[in-house]
C-alpha positions as CSV (number, residue, x, y, z in Angstrom):
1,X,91.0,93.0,119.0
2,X,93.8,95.2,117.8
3,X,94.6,92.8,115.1
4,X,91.2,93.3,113.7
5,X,91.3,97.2,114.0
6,X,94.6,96.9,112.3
7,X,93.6,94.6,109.5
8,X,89.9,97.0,109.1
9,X,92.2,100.0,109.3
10,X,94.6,98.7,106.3
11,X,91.7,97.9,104.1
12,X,90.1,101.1,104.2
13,X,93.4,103.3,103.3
14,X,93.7,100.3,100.5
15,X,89.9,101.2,99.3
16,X,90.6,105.1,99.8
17,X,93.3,104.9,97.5
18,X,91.7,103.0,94.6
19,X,88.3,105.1,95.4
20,X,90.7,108.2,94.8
21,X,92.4,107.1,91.7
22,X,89.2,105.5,90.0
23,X,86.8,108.6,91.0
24,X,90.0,110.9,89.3
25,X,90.0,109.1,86.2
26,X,86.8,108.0,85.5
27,X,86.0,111.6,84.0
28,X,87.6,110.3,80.1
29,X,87.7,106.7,80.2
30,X,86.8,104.4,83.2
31,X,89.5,102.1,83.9
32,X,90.1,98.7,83.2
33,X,92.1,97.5,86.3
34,X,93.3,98.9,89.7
35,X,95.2,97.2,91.9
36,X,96.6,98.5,95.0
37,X,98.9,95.9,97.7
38,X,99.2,97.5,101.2
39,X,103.3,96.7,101.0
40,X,104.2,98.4,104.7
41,X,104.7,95.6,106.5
42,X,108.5,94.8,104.2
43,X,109.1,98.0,105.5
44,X,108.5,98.0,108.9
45,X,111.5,100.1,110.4
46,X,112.0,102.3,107.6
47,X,111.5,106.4,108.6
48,X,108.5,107.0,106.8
49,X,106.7,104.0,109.1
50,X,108.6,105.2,112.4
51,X,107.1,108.8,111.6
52,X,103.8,107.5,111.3
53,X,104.2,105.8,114.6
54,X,105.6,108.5,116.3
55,X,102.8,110.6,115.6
56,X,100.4,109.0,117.2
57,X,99.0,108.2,113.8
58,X,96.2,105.2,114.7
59,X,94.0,105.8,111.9
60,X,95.8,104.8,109.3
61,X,99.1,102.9,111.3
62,X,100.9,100.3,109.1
63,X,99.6,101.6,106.0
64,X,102.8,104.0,104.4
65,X,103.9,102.0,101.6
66,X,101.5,100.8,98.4
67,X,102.4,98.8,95.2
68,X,99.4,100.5,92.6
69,X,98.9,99.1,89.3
70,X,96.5,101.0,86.8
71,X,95.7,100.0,83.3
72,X,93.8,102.5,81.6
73,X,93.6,104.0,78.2
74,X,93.8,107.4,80.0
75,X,97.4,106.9,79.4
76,X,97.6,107.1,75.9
77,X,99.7,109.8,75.0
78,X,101.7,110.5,78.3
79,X,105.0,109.8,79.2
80,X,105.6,107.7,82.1
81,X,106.6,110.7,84.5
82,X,103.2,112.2,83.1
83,X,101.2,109.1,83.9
84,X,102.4,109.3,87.6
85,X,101.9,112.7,87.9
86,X,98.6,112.2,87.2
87,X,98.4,109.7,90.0
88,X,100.5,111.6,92.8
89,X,98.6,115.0,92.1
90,X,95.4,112.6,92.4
91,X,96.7,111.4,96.1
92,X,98.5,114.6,97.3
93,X,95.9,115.1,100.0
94,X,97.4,111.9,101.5
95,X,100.9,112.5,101.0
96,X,103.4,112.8,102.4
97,X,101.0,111.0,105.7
98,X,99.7,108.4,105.5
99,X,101.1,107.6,102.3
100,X,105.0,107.1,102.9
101,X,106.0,105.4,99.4
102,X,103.8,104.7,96.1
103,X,105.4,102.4,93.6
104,X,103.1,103.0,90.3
105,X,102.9,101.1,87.9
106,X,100.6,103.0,84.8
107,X,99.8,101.4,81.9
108,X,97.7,101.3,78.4
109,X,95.6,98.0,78.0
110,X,97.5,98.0,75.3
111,X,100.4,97.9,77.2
112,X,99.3,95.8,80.2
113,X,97.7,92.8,77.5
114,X,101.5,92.2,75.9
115,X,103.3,93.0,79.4
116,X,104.7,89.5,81.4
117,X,103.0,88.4,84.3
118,X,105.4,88.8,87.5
């Protein structure tokens, strides 16, 4: 049964981030892509994943470190630091628990359509 909680529990900090970031930046231009990868579990062991633990922090254990991807012209214009500001000051309420670690990647379509798949 824990698995389950655990894999329920994962999804829903996964939806709450993209539900944060989509509801943030729909106000100029909806986007064209979010994708957000729950990447804790390569960093099981790190401090930001023992702190969680140590605080008794069940709601939302396992779920410290996310990979997000946006592509949307809402970017046009800023810099890259600018583009994750935008995102952090979006996701501050969750920061610096539950969320640990973001790596953002924010992009123009523009920029997403001539960028290499990984």
């Amino acid at each position: 049964m824990a698995n389950t909680s655990s894999k329920n529990s994962t999804h829903n900090m996964v939806d709450i981030i993209r539900a944060t970031i989509s509801n943030g930046m729909a106000v100029r231009d909806p986007l064209r892509d979010i994708i957000v990868v729950n990447d804790s579990a390569r960093h099981a062991g790190h401090a930001g994943v023992r702190e969680s633990s140590q605080a008794g922090d069940t709601t939302h254990s396992g779920q410290t470190h996310f990979i997000v991807t946006i592509i949307s012209d809402d970017f046009i214009g800023l810099s890259r630091i600018d583009r994750q500001r935008k995102i952090y000051n979006l996701l501050a309420v969750y920061m610096p628990k539950p969320i640990h670690a973001l790596n953002l990647s924010c992009l123009t379509i523009a920029e997403a359509a001539t960028r290499q798949p990984a």
